[in-house]
C-alpha positions in Angstrom: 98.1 86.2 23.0 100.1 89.0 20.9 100.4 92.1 22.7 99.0 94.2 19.7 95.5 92.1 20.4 95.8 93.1 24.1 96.7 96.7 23.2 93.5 96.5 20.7 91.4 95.4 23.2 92.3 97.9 25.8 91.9 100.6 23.2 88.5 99.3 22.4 87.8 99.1 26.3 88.3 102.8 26.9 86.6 104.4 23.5 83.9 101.4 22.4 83.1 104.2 20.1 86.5 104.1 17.9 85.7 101.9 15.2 89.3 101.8 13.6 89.9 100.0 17.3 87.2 98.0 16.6 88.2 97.6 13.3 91.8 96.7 14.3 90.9 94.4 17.0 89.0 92.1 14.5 92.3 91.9 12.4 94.0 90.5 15.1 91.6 88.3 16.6 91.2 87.0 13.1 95.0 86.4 13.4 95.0 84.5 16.4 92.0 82.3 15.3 89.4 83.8 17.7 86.5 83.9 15.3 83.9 84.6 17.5 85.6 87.8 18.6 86.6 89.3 15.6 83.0 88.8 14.0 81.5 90.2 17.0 84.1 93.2 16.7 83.4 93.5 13.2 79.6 93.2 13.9 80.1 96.3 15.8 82.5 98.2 13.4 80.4 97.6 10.3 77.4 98.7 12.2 78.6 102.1 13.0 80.8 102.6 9.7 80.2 102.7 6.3 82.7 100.1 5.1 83.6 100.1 1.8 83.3 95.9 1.5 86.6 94.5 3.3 85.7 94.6 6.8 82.4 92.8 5.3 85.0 90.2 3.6 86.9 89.7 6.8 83.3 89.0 8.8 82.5 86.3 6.4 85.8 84.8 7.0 85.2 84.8 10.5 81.6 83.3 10.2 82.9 80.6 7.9 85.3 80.0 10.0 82.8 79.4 12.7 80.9 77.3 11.0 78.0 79.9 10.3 78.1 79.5 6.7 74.2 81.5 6.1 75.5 84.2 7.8 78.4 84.4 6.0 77.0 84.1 2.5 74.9 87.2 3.9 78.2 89.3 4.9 78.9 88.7 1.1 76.2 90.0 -0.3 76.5 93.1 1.9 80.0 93.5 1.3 79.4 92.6 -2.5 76.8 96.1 -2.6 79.5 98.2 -0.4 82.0 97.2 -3.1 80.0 98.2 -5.9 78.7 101.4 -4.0 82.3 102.5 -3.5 83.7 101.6 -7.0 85.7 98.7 -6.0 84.2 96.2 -8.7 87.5 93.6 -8.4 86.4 93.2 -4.9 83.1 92.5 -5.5 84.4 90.0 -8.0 86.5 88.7 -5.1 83.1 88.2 -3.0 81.1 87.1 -5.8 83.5 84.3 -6.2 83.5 82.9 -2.5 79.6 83.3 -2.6 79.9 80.5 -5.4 82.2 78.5 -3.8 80.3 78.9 -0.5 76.9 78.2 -2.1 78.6 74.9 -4.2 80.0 73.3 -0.6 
C-alpha cells in the first residue's frame, strides 16, 4: 500500500466530512486497484459535492472495473448532465462515448 493512500485514509478518518479527502482517497485507491473503496469513497464525495462530471467519470471506472456495469452506465449519465451543467461539453463527449462502448459490450 502507498503511503499517500494511508495518509488519505487517515485524513478521511479524522474529518469524514472533507470531501477533497474523500475525493483524494478514491484517486488512490483507484491507483492501487481497490475498486470497491474508491467507488464507495466517491459514493460519498459525489453525494456531498457538486462535482462538475470527473469524480462521476472516475466512479464509473471503478464500477466497471467491478464488474457493475448498470451502475456504471448510470454514473455516466450523471456525470454526462454535471458536464453539460458546468460547461464542460468535451467531457461529456468523453462520457457519451464510453456509454456507447459500455452499452455495445
Amino acid at each position: 500500500m502507498s503511503s499517500r493512500l494511508e495518509t488519505f485514509r487517515a485524513m478521511v478518518a479524522q474529518h469524514p466530512d472533507n470531501v477533497l479527502a474523500r475525493f483524494g482517497l478514491a484517486n488512490e485507491a483507484l491507483k492501487e486497484g481497490l475498486h470497491a473503496e474508491a467507488a464507495e469513497q466517491l459514493r460519498a464525495y459525489l453525494a456531498a459535492y457538486d462535482d462538475e462530471g470527473n469524480g462521476f467519470g472516475r466512479l464509473a471506472l471503478a464500477l466497471e472495473r467491478l464488474g457493475r456495469v448498470d451502475e456504471a452506465k448510470d454514473a455516466l449519465h450523471a456525470g454526462i448532465g454535471a458536464a453539460r451543467r458546468f460547461g464542460h461539453p468535451s467531457m461529456a463527449a468523453e462520457f457519451e462515448a464510453r456509454l456507447e462502448e459500455l452499452e455495445e459490450g
